[in-house]
LUMMAR-848140 format. One record per atom (N, C-alpha, C): x, y, z. Coordinates in steps of 0.05 Angstrom, whole numbers, plus 32768, in hexadecimal, padded with zeros to 4 digits. Layout:
REM LUMMAR-848140
XYZ/...
END
This chain:
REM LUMMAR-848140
85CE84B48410/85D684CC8402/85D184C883E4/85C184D883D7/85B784DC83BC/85D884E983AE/85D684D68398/85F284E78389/85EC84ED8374/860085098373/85F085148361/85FB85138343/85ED85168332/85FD85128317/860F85308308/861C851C82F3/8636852C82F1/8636852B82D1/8637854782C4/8636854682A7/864C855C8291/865A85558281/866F855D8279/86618579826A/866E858A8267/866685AA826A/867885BB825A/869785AF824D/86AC85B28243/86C285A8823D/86D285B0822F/86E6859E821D/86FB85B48210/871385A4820F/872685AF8205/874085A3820B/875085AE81EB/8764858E81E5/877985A081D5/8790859881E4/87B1859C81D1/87BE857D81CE/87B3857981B2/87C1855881AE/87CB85588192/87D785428189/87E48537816F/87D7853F8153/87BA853F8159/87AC85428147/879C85648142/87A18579814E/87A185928159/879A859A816A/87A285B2816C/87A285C3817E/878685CB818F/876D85C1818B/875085C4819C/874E85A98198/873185A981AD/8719859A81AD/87168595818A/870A85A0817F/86FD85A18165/87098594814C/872685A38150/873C859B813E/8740857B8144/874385788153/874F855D8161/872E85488156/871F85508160/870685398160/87018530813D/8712854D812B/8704854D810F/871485348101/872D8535810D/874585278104/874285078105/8735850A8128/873684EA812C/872084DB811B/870584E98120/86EC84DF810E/86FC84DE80F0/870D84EB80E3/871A84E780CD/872F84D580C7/873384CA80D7/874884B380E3/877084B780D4/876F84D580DF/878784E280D9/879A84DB80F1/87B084D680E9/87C684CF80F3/87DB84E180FB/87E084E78119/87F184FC8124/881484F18122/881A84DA8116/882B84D88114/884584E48110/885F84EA810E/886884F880F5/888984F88109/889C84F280FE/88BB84F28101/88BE850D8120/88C484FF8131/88D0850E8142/88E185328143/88DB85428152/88E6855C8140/88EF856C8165/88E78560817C/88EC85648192/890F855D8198/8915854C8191/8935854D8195/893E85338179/89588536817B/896585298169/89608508816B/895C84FB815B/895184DD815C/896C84C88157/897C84D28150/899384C5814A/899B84B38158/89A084998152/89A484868164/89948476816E/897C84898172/895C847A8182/89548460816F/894C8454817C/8938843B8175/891B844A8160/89108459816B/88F9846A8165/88FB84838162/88F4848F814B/88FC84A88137/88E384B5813A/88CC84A9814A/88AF84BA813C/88A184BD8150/888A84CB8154/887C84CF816B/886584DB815C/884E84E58170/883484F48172/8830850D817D/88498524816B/885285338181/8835854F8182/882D855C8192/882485748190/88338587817B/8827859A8169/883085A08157/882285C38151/883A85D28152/882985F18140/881D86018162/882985F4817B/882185FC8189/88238615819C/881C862881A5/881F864381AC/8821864881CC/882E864181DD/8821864681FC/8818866181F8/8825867881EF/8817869D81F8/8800869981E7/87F5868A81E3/87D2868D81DC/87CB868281F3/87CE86818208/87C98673821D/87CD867E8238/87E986818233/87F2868A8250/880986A3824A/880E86AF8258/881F86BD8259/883686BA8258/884A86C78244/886086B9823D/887886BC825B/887386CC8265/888686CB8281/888286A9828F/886286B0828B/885B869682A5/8863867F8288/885E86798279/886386648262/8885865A8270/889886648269/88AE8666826A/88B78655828E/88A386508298/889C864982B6/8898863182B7/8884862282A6/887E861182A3/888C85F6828D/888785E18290/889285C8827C/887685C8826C/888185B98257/887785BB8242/885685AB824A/885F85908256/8842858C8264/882B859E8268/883A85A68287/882585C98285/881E85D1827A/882D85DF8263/882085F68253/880685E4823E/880485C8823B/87F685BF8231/87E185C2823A/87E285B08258/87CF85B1826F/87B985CE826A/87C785E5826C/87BD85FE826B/87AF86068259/87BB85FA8246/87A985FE8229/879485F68224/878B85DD8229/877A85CB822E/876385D78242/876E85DD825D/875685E9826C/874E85FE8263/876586148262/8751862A8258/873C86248242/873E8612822B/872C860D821A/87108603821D/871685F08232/870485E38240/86EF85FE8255/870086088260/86EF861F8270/86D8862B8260/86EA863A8242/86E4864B8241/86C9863B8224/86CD8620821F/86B886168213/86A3860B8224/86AE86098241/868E860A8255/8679861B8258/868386358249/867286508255/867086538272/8680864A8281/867E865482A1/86838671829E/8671867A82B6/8669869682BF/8686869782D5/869C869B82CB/86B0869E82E6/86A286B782FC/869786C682F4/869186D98307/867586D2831A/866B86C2830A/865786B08322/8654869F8329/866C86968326/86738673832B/867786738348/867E86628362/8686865C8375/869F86568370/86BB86608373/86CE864F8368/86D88644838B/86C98646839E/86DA862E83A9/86CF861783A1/86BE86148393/86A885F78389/86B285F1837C/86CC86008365/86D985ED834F/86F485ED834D/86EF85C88354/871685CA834F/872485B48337/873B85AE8337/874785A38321/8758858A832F/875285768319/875E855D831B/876E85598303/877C855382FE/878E854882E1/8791852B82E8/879E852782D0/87AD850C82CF/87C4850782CB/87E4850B82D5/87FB850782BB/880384F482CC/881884E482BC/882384D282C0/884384D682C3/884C84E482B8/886984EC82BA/886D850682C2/885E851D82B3/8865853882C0/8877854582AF/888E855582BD/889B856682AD/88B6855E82A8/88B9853E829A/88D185328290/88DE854C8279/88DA8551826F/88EA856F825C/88FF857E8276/88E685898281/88FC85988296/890F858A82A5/88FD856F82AA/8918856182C6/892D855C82AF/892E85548291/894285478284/895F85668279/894C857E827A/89628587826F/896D8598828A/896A859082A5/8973859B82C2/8987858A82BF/897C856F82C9/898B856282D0/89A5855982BA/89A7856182A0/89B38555828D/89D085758291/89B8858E828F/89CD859D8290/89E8859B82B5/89CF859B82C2/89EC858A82DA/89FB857682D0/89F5856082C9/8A05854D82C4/8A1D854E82B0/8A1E85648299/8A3885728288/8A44858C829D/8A32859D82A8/8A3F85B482B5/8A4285B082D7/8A3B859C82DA/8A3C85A082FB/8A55859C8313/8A61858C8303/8A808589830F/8A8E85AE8315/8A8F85B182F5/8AA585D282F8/8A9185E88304/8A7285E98303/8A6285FF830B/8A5D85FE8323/8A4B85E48338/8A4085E38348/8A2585D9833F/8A1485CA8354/89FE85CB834E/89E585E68342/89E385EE832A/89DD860A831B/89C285F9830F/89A785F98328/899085FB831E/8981860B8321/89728609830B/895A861E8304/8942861D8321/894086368330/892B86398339/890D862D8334/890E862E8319/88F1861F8313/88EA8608830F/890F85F98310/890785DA8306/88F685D0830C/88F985D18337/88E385C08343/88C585C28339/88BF85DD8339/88A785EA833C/889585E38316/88AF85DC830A/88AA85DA82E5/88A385BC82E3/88B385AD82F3/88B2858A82F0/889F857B82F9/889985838318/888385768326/886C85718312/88598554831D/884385538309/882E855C8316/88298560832F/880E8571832C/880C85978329/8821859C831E/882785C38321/880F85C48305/880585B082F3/87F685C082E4/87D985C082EE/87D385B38305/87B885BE830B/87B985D5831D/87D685D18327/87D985F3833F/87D1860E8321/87DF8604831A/87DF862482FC/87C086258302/87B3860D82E9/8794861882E9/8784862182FC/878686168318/877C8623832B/877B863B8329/879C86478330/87A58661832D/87A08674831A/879E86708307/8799867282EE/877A868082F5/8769866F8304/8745867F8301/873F867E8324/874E8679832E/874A8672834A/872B8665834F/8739864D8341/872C8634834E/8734862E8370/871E862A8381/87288622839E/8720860583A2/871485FB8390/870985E08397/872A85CE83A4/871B85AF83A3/8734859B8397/873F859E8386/875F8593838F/876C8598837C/8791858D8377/878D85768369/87A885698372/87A585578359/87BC85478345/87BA853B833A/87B6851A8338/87B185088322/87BC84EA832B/87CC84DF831D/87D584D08325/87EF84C88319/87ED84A08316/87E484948304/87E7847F8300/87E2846F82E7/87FC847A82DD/8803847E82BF/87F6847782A7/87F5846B8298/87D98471828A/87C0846B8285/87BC846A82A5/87A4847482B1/879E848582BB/87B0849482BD/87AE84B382D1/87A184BC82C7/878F84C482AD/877E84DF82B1/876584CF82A7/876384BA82A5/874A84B082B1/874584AD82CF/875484A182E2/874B84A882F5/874C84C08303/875584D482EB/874B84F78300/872B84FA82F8/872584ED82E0/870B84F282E3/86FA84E682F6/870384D182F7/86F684BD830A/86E984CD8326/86FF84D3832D/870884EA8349/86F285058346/86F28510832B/86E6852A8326/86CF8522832A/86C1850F8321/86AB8506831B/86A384FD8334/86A884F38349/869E84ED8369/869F85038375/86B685148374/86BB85298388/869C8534837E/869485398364/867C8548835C/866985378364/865C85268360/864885178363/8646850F8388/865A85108395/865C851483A9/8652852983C7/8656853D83B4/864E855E83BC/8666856B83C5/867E856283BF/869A856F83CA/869F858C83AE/868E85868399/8696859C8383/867E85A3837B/867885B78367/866685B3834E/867485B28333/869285BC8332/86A585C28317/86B585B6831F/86B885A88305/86E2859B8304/86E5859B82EC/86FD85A682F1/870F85B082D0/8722858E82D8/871A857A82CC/8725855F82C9/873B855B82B3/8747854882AF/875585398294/876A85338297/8785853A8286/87A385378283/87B785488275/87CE853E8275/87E7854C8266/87F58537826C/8805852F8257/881E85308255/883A8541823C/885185348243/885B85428230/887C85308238/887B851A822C/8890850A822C/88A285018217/88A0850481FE/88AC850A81E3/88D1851A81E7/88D7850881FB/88EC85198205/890E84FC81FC/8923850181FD/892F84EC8204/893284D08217/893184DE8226/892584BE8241/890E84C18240/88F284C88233/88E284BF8230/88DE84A6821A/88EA84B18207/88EC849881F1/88FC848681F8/8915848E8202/8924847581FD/89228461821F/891C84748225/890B845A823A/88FB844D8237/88E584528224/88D1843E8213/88D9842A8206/88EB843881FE/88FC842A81E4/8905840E81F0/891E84168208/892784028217/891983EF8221/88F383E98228/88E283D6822B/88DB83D4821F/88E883DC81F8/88DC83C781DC/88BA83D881DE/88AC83EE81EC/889483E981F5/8884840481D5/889F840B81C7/8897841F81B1/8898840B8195/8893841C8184/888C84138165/889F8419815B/88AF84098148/88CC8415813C/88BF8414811A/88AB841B8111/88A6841A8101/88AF843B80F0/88C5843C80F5/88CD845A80ED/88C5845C80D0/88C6845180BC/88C5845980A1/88A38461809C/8892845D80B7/8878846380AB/8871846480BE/8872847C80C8/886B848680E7/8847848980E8/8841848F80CF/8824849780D4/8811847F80DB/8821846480D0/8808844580CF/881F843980E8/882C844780F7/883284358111/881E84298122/881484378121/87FF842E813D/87E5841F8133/87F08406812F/87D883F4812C/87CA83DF8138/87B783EC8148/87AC83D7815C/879C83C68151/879E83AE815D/879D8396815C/8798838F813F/87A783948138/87BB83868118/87D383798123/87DF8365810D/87E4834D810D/8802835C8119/8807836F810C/882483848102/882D838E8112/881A83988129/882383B38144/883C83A88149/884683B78155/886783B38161/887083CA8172/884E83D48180/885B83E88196/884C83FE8199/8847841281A9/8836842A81A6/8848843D8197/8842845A8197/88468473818D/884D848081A3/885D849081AB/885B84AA81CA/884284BE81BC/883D84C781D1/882484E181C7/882D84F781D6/8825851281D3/8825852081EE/8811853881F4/8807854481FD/87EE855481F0/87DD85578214/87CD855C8216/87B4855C822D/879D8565821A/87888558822D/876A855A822C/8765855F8247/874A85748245/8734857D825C/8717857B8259/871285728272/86F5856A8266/86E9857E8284/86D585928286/86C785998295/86AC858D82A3/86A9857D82BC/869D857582C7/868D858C82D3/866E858082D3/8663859482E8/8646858782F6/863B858B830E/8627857B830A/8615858F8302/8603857682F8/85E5857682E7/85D4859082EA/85CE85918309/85B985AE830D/85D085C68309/85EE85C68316/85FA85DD830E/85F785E482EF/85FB85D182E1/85F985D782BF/85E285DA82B9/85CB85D282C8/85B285E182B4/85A985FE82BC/85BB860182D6/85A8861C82E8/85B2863182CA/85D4862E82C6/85D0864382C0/85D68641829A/85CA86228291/85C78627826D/85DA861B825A/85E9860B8271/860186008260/85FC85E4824E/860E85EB8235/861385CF8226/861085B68236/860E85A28234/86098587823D/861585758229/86318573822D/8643855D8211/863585418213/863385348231/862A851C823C/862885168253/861E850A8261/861E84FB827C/863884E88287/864684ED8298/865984E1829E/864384C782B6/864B84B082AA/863584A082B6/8640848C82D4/8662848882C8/8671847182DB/8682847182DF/8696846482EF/86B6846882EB/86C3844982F7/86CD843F82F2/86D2842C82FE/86FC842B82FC/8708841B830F/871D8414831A/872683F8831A/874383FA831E/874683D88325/876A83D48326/876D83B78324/878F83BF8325/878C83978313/879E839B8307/87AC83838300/87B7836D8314/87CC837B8329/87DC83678336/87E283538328/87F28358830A/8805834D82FF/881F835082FA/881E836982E7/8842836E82DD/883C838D82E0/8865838E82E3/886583AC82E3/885783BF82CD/886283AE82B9/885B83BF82A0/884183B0828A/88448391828B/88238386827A/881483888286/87FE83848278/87E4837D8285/87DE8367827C/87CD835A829A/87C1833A8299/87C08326827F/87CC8318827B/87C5830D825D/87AA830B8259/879882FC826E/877D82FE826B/876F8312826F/8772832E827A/875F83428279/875A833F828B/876A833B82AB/8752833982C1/874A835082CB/875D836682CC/875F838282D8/874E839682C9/8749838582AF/8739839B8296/87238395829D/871F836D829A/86FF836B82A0/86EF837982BC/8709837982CB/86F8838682F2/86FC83A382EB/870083B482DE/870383D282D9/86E783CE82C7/86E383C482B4/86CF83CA82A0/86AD83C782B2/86B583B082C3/869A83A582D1/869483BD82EC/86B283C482F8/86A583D68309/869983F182FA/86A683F882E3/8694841782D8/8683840B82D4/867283F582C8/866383F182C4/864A83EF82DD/865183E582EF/863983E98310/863D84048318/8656840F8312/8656842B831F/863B8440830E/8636843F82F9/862A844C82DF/8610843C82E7/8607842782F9/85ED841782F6/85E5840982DA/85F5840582CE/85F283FF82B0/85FA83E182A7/85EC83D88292/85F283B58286/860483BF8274/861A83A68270/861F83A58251/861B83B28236/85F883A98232/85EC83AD8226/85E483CC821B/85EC83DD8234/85E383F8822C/86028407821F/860E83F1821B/86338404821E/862D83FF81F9/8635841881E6/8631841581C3/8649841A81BC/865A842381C4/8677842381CB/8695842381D8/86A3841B81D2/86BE841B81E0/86D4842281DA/86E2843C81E5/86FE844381DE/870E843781EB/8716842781DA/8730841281F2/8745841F81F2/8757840F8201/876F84178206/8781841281EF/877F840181E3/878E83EE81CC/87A8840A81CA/87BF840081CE/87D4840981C6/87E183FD81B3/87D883E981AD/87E883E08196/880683CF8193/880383C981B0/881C83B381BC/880B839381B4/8825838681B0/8816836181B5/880D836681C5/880E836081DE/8802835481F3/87E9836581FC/87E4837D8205/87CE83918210/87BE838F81FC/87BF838F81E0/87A0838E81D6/8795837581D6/879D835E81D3/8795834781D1/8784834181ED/879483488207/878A834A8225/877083618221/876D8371821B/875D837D820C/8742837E8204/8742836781F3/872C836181E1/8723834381F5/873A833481FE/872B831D820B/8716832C8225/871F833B8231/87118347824C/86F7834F823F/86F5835F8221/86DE836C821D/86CF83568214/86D483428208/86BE832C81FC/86B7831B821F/86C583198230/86BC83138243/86A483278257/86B083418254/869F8349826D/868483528255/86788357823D/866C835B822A/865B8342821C/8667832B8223/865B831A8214/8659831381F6/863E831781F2/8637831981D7/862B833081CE/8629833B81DA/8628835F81D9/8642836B81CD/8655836281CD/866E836581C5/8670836681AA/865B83558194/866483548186/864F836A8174/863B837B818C/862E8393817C/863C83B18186/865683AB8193/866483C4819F/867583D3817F/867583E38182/868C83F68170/86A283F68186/86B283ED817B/86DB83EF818D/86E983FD8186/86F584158184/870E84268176/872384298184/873A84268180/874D8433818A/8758844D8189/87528465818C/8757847B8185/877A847E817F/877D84758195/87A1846C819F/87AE84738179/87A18464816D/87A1845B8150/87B18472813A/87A2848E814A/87A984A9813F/87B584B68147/87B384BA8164/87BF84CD8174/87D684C6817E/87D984B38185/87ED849E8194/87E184A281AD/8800849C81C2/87F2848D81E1/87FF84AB81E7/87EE84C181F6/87F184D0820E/87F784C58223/87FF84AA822D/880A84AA8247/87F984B5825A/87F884C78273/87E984D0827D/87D584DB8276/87DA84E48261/87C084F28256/87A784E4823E/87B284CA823B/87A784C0822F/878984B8823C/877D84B4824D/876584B88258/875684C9824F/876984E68254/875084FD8255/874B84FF8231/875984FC8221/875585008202/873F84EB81FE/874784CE820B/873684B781FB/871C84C3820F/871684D58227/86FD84D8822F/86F084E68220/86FD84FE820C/86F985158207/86E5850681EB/86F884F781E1/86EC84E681C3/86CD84D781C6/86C884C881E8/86B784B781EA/86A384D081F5/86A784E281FC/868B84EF8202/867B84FF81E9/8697850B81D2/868C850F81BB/867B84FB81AC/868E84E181AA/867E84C6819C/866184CA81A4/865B84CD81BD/864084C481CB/862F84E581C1/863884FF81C4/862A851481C0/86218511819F/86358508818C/862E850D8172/862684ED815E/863384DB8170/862B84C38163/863A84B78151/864F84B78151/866A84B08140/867F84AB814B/8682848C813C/869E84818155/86B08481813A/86CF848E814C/86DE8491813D/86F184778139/870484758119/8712845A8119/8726844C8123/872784338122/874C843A8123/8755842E8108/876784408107/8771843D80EB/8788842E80F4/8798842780DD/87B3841580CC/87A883F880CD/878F83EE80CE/879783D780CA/878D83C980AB/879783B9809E/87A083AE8085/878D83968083/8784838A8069/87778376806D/879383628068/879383478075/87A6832F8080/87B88335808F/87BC835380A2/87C3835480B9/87B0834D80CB/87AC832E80D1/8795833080E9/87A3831480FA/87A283228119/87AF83198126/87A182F78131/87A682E68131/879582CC8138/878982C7814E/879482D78168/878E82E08182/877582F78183/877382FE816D/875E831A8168/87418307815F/872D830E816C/8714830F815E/870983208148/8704831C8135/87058335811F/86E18332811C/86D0831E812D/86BB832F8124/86AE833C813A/86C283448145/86BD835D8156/86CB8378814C/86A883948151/86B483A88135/86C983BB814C/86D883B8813A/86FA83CC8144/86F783EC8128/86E783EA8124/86D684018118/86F884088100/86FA83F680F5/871983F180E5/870E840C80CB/872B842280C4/872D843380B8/871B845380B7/8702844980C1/86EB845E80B8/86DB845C80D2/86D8847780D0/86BC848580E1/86A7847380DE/8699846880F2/8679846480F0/86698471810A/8656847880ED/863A84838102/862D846D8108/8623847A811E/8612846D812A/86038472814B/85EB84718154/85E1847E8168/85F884698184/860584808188/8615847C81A6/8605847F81C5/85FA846A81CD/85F1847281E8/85FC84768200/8614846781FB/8625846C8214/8640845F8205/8658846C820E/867184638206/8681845B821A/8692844F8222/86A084448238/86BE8442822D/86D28459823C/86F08456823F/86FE844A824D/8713843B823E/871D84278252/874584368251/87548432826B/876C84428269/8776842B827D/879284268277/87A1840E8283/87B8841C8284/87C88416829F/87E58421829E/87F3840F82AE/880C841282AA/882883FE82B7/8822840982D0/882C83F182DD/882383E082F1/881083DF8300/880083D482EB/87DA83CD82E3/87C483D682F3/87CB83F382EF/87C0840382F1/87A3840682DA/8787840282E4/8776840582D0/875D841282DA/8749842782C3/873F843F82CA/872D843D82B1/8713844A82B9/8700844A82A3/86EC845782AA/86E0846A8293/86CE84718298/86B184778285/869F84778286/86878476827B/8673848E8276/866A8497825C/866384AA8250/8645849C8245/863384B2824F/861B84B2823E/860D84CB8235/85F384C0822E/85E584D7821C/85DD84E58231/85D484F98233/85C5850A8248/85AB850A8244/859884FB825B/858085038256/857985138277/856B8520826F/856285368282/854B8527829F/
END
């Protein structure tokens, strides 16, 4: 069976850094910082005061404020995101096949907002009232209800179910999008993530595994990967969509061509619940299988959005996997952490860092990671490998490769090139 190829067609983004695709891409190439003091609930007491929150944001530009009011905050992100993504594909809804296109996401937690203020309001009122829940909790909390909406939403009939393996989940929805297509099970997938965890037990459950940045007095230079200084990630919360389609469907009828989705590769740690391998084994067998999946060397990869969150331990595991499976090719790669700006989306952090590597590769500019300082340099770090430190560089991108790691080593990647016809 001949497979067929699969090429990104659209885009669209509610994240830290704004509200589109465009907004968001201008920021990061600018190496602006979504940082900024928590404003979602009271911080008092917390370990961590700051986050990467979505900001200035509108669901009734989106959705209808009845149906808004239905949904957790996740969702309405989710929503935002696709429709942008749709409606920057130029799909012909009226001559589309829509049982041919369906939707995959990625979240990793779901609709923690709604489960926290259900279950919180039972837990003060439920003794003297009765159990007094909301009809929509279930239907608001669950993590895959935001690909039921978008379906619903254009009546998509394709596939259609989310993944869940945390921050990896919306890399491997692409993963998924990208076979089901190349496969012949689709020609469209509205792919990517959401989350929206910026909540109480979202932080301070982070908090409680030490696994955040307490660098409260300067929320904006928290997140510094692989500097000497990190002491933890950022929360993010936001979704990205990226529109899959294959190749002959997008030329029949004239569409953009962002890039070629080339590989995807998988793998698992089988180490810790929550690290990853000290040596990179799960990164190096994730990096090597996108790499045979894509038919591709080393040699053709000009970039890499890592995962780098900005913990000891994950970036250092990190960088050893990439000087291993890269060689000496490694040391002509551009490395960024995007993480750097936006912070960590959690589930959704996939579909944003995909959204960044297919732009890198369409326009040729890898974006930085900023905060790091000259004599913050960690002794475990190779520094003459480029981590593309403070600033934008151009440069001709032929293919970019995303790498996404999640607790309990869980790892997902996928590979972006130029489109040639």
């Amino acid at each position: 069976m001949e497979l067929k190829r699969v090429v990104v067609t659209g885009i669209g983004a509610v994240s830290p850094l704004g509200n589109t695709a465009e907004e968001t891409w201008k920021n990061v190439v600018a190496g602006k910082s979504g940082a900024a003091p928590i404003t979602h609930f009271d911080t008092t007491n917390f370990k961590t005061t700051f986050a990467c929150e979505v900001k200035d944001f509108n669901a009734a530009d989106y959705i209808d404020r009845k149906e808004a009011r239905k949904m957790d905050p996740y969702c309405q992100y989710a929503m935002a995101a696709a429709t942008m993504a749709v409606d920057n594909s130029q799909l012909d809804l009226e001559q589309t096949d829509k049982n041919r296109v369906g939707v995959v996401l990625g979240v990793g937690i779901g609709g923690m907002h709604t489960f926290e203020e259900e279950v919180s309001y039972y837990a003060l009122n439920g003794k003297e009232q009765g159990p007094r829940f909301s009809p929509f909790f279930v239907p608001k909390m669950i993590a895959d209800i935001a690909a039921g909406h978008i379906s619903m939403k254009y009546g998509f009939h394709g596939p259609n179910y989310i993944t869940a393996s945390a921050c990896a989940s919306s890399t491997n929805a692409i993963a998924d999008a990208f076979n089901l297509i190349r496969l012949g099970k689709a020609e469209v997938m509205v792919t990517g993530g959401a989350e929206a965890a910026i909540y109480p037990a979202g932080v301070g459950g982070f908090n409680a595994m030490h696994a955040l940045s307490t660098r409260n007095d300067e929320p904006e230079k928290a997140s510094r990967p692989f500097s000497a200084s990190r002491d933890g990630f950022i929360m993010a919360e936001g979704s990205a969509v990226l529109i899959l389609e294959e190749l002959e469907h997008a030329k029949a009828r004239g569409a953009h061509i962002y890039a070629e989705v080339a590989g995807c590769g998988m793998s698992a740690d089988a180490h810790h619940i929550t690290a990853s391998h000290p040596e990179g084994l799960g990164a190096k067998l994730v990096m090597r299988n996108a790499l045979e999946d894509a038919q591709m060397q080393p040699e053709d990869i000009d970039y890499i959005n890592v995962h780098g969150t900005s913990t000891p331990v994950g970036d250092i595991s990190e960088v050893k996997a990439i000087k291993d499976v890269f060689g000496e090719h490694a040391y002509k790669l551009n490395i960024s952490s995007t993480k750097s700006m936006t912070g960590h989306l959690l589930g959704a952090a996939g579909a944003i860092e995909a959204m960044f590597s297919v732009l890198s590769v369409e326009q040729d500019i890898v974006p930085p990671t900023i905060n790091h300082e000259e004599g913050d340099e960690d002794p475990e770090i190779d520094y003459k490998l480029n981590f593309t430190f403070n600033k934008a560089q151009q440069r001709t991108v032929r293919a970019a490769l995303s790498n996404t790691f999640g607790f309990g080593g869980h790892n997902a990647c996928a590979i972006f090139k130029k489109y040639n016809p």
